[in-house]
C-alpha positions in Angstrom: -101.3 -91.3 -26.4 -102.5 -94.9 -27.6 -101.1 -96.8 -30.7 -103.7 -96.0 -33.0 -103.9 -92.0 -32.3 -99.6 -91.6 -32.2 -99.7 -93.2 -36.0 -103.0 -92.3 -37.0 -101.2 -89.2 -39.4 -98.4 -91.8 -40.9 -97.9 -92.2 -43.5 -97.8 -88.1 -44.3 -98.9 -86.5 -47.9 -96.3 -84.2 -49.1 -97.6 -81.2 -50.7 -96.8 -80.7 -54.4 -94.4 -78.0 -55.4 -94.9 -75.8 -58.1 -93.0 -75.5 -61.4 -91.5 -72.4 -59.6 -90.5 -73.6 -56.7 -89.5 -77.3 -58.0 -87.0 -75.5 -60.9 -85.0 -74.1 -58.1 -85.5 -76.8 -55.3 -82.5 -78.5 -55.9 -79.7 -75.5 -56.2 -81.6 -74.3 -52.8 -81.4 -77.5 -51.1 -77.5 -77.6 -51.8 -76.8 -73.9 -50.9 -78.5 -74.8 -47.5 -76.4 -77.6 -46.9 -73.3 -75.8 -47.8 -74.3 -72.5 -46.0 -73.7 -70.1 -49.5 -75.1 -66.5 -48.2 -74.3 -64.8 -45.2 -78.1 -65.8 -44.4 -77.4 -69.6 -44.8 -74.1 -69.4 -43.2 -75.3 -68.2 -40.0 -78.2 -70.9 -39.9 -75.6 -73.1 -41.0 -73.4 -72.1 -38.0 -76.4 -72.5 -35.8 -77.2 -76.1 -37.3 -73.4 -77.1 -35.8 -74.9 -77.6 -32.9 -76.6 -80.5 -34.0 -74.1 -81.7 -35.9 -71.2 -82.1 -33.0 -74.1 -83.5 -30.9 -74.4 -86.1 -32.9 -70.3 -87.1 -33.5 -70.2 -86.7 -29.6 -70.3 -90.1 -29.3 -67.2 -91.1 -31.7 -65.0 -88.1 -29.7 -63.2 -90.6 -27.7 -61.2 -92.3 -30.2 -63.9 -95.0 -30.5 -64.5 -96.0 -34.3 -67.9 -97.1 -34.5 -70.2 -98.7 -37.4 -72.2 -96.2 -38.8 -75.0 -95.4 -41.3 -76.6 -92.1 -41.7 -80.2 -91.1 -42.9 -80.9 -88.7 -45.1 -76.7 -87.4 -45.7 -77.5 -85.0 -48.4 -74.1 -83.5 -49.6 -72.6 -85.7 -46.6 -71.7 -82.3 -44.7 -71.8 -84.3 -41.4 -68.4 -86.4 -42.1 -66.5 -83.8 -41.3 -67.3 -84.1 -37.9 -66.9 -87.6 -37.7 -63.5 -88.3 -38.3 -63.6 -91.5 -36.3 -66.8 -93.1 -37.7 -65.4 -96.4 -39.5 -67.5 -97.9 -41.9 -69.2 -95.4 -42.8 -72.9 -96.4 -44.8 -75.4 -93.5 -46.0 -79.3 -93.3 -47.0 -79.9 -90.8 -49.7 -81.8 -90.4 -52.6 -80.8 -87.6 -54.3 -77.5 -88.7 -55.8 -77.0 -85.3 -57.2 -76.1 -83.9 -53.6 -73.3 -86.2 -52.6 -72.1 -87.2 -56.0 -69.5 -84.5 -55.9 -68.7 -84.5 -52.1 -64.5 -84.6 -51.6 -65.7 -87.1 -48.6 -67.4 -89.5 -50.8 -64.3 -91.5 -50.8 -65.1 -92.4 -46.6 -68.2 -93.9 -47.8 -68.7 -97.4 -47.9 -72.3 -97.8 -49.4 -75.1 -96.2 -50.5 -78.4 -96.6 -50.4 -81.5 -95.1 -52.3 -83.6 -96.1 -49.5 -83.0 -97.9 -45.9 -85.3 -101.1 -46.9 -82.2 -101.6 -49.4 -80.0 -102.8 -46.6 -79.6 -106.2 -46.1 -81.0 -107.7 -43.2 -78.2 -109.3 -41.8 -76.2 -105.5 -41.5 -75.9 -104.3 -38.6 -74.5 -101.1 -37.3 -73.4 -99.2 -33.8 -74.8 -96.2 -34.3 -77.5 -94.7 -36.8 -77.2 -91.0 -37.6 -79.6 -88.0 -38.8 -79.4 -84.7 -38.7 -82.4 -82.4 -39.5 -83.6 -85.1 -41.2 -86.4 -86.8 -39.9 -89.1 -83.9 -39.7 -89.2 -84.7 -43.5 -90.1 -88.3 -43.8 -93.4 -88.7 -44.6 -93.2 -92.8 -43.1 -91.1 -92.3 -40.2 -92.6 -94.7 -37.6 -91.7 -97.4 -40.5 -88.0 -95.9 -40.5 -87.7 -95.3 -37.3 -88.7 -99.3 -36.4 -86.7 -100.2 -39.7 -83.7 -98.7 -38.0 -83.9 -99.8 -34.2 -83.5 -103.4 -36.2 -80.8 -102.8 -37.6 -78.9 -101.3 -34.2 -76.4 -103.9 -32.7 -77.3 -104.8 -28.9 -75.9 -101.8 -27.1 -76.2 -99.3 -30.3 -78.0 -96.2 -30.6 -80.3 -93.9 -32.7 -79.2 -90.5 -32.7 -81.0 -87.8 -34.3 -80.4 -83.8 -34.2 -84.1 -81.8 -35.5 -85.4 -78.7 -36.2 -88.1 -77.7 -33.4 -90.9 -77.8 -35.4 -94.0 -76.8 -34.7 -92.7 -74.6 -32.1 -93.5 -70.4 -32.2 -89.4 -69.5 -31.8 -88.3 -72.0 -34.5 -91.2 -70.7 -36.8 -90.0 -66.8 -35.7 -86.2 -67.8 -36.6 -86.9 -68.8 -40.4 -89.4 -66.1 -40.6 -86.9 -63.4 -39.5 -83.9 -64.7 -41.8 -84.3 -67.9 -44.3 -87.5 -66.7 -45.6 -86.6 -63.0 -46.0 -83.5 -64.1 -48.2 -85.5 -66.3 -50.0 -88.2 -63.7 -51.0 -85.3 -61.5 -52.2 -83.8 -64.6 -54.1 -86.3 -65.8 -55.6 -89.6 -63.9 -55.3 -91.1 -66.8 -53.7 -92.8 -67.4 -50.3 -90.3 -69.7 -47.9 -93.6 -71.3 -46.0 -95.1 -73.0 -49.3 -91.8 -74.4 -49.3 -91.6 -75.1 -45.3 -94.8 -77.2 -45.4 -93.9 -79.1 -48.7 -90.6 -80.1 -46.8 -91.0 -80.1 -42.9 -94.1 -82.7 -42.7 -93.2 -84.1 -38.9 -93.3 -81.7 -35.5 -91.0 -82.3 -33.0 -93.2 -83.5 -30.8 -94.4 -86.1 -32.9 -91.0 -86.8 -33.6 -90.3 -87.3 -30.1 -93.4 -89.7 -29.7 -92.0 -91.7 -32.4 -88.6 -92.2 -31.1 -90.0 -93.0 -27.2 -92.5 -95.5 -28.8 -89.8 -97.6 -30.4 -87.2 -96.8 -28.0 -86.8 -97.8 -24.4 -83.9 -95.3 -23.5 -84.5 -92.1 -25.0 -82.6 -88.6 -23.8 -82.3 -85.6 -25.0 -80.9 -82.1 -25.0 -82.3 -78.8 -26.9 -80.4 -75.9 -28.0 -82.4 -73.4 -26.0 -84.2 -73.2 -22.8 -87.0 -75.8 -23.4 -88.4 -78.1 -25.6 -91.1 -75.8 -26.4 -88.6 -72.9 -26.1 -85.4 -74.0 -28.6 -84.0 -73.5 -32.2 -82.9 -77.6 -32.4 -83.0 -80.8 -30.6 -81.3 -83.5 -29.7 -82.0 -87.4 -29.0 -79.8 -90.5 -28.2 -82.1 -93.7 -28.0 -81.1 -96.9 -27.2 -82.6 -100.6 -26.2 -85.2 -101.3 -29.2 -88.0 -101.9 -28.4 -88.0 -105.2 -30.7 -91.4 -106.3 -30.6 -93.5 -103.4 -31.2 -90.5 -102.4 -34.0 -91.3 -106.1 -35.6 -95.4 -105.7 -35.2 -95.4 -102.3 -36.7 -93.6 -103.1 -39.7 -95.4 -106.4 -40.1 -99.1 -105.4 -39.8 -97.6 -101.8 -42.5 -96.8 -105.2 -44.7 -100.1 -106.5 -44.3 -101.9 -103.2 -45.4 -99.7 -102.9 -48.1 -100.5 -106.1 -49.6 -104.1 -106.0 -48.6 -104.5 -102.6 -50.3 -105.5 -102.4 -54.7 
């Protein structure tokens, strides 16, 4: 896949919610998080798997520099009881406001173009996260930047895009949904999940020299979640991307 055709869809257009949809977005967002059904807490159970991946790395008694992406109601800390500073990216202050763990956090940012320059940080964290940024190869880049040399990008997803994730939300988060709310899950799925997991993937392996991973499942094409370690930036297409984004930017009305 050249340049061109792999960004060609970035930056994404979000679909607009409703007034239905948007006046219960928030509470639903939260319950997810905090797995509040039987529904929720089984996906949440599920979603676990993602989680420990991602702490893997801090097991050993190694306290690592770390900023997450996208921490919602930071429901990741408590699996990293290592991770030391401890910096997040989230927007929606509501979610993480009240969080009893809010006190291991060091900063916050609305946004990762907030962080100074000159940080740098061992490890960057998501967790089914990054199917819903609608710029992610500027993230992505934005992020290898700001890895120290030797640190890595490490990201559990959803896999989107594929026919068993689709049939697992079908067959449990959307039927609680339509009972909760008398709403249809998908309208919601499309406004929020606007990356595959492939594409995903072809961002991370673009920007990344050393990229592995692991799925919960059989297959790529054949799992619930994945999981990706990248390291070695690839610094000048990282630098290039962003720059000639810039360019547009400033060219544009």
């Amino acid at each position: 896949m050249t340049t061109n055709n792999l960004f060609s869809n970035f930056p994404k257009e979000r679909p607009p919610l409703s007034p239905e949809f948007a006046a219960i977005y928030l509470q639903h967002y939260r319950n997810s998080r905090e797995g509040k059904s039987k529904v929720l807490s089984l996906a949440k159970r599920a979603e676990s798997w993602m989680h420990k991946k991602l702490a893997e790395d801090v097991k050993s008694g190694s306290r690592k520099s770390t900023l997450e992406l996208g921490a919602g109601t930071l429901n990741q800390l408590p699996y990293e009881p290592l991770s030391n500073p401890y910096d997040i990216v989230e927007p929606f202050r509501d979610l993480y406001k009240s969080s009893p763990d809010l006190d291991r956090v060091r900063n916050t940012y609305d946004d990762i173009f907030e962080i100074p320059p000159t940080s740098r940080y061992e490890r960057i964290i998501s967790v089914a996260v990054l199917e819903h940024i609608c710029n992610l190869p500027e993230v992505v880049a934005q992020s290898a930047l700001l890895l120290v040399d030797g640190g890595q990008f490490r990201a559990g997803i959803p896999s989107e895009g594929t026919m068993l994730w689709r049939l697992a939300w079908k067959a449990t988060t959307a039927l609680e949904f339509r009972l909760r709310y008398n709403l249809d899950y998908e309208v919601l799925m499309r406004h929020e999940h606007v990356n595959s997991a492939r594409e995903i993937e072809s961002v991370l392996r673009y920007f990344f020299s050393e990229v592995e991973g692991s799925v919960f499942g059989l297959a790529r094409s054949v799992s619930f979640y994945q999981f990706y370690a990248c390291a070695k930036p690839r610094v000048d297409e990282c630098l290039e991307y962003l720059r000639s984004k810039a360019s547009r930017q400033s060219c544009s009305p």
